[in-house]
C-alpha positions in Angstrom: 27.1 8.0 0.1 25.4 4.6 -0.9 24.1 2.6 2.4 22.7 -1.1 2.4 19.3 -1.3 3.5 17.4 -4.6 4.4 14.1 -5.7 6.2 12.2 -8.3 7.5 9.0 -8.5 6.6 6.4 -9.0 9.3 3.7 -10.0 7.4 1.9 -10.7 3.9 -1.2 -10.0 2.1 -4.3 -12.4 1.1 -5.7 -10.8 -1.6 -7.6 -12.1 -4.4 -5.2 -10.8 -7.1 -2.4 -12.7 -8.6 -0.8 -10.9 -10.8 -1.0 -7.0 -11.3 -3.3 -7.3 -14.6 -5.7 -9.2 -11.8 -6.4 -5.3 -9.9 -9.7 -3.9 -11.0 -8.3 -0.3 -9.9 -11.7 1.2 -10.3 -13.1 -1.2 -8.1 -10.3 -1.9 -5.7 -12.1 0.5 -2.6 -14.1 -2.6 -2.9 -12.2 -5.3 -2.5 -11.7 -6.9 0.8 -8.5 -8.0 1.9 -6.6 -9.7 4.7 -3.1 -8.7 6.1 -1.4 -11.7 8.2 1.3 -10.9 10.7 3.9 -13.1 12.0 3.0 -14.5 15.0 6.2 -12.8 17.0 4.4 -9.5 16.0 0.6 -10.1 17.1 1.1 -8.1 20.3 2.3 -4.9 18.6 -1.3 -4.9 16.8 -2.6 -4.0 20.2 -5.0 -0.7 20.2 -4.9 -0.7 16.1 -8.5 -2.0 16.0 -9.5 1.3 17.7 -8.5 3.2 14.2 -10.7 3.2 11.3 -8.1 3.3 8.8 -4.7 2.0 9.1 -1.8 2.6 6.4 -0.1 -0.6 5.1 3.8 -0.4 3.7 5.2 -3.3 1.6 7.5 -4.8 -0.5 6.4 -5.1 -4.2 8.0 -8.0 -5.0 6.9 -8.8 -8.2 8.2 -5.9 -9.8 11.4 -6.1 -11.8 11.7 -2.7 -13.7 11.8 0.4 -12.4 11.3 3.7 -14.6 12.3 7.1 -14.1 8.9 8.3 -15.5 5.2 7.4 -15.6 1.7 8.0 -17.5 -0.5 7.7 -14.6 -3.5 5.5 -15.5 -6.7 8.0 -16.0 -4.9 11.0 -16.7 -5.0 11.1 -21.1 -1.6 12.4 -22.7 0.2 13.4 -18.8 4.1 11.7 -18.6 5.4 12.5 -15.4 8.4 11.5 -13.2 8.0 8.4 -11.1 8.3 10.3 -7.7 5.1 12.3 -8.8 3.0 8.9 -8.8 2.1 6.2 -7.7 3.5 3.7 -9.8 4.7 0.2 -8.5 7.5 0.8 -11.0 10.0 2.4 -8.8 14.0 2.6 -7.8 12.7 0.9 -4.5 9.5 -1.0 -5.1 8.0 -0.6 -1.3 4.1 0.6 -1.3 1.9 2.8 1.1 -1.3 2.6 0.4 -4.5 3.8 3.4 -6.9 1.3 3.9 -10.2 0.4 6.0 -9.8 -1.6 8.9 -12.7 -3.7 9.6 -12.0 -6.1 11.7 -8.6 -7.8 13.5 -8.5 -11.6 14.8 -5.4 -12.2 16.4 -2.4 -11.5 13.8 -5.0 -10.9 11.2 -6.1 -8.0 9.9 -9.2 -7.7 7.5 -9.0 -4.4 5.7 -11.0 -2.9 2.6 -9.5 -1.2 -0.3 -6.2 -2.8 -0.6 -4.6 -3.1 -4.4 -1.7 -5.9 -3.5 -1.0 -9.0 -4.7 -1.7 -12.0 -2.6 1.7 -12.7 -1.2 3.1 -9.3 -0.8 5.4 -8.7 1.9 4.3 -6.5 4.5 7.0 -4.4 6.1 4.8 -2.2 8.8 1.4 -1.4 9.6 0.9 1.8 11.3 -2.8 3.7 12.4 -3.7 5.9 9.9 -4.0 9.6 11.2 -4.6 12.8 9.5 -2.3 15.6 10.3 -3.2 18.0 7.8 -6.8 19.5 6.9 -7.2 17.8 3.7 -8.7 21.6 2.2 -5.4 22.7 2.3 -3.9 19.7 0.6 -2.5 20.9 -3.3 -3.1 17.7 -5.3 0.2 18.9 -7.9 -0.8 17.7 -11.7 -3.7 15.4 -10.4 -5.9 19.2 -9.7 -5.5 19.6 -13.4 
């Protein structure tokens, strides 16, 4: 059964990457970010700044290929399937990623440790909340 799916986005990012070769990812924990609501959604941002982290799911909408399988980046001679990464290169390009909030101003949000592209579409922002005890996590081929 095949369903049509849309959304709105409420939001983008203001990053200061352009383009995807632009992401230092071993220095993107640094990088300090904005997230910009819409102004119709300002009031659901209510009690968010009360979180330390906060989890931020977008559209990638710059990428045009999807692939069935991956070589994750720092990880020599692994190939894995797509749904075993993170790789932007999926069926449905839509991101999660767990950032640091640091401070919100209104409909702005400024976070650290974001890896998108200025522009992205933001679908939802939700509080970031642990529900598992992270000792008991299994990490799959990333352990080895």
């Amino acid at each position: 059964m095949t369903v049509d799916v849309s959304y709105t986005p409420i939001g983008h990012v203001r990053s200061p990457y352009d383009s995807p070769a632009d992401v230092p990812h071993d220095e993107v924990d640094e990088t300090t970010s904005e997230i910009v609501l819409e102004m119709e959604y300002e009031r659901g941002l209510d009690g968010l700044e009360e979180f330390s982290h906060i989890v931020i799911v977008a559209h990638l909408d710059e990428v045009e290929v999807a692939q069935l399988t991956s070589r994750p980046p720092h990880a020599d001679d692994v190939e894995v399937g797509v749904f075993a990464t993170r790789s932007p290169h999926r069926p449905n390009p839509i991101a999660q990623t767990v950032v640091e909030l640091y401070n919100r101003d209104g409909r702005r949000l400024t976070v650290k440790g974001l890896d998108l592209l200025d522009g992205t579409p933001v679908l939802d922002v939700k509080p970031y909340v642990p529900s598992v005890d992270n000792d008991h996590l299994e990490l799959g081929w990333l352990d080895d």
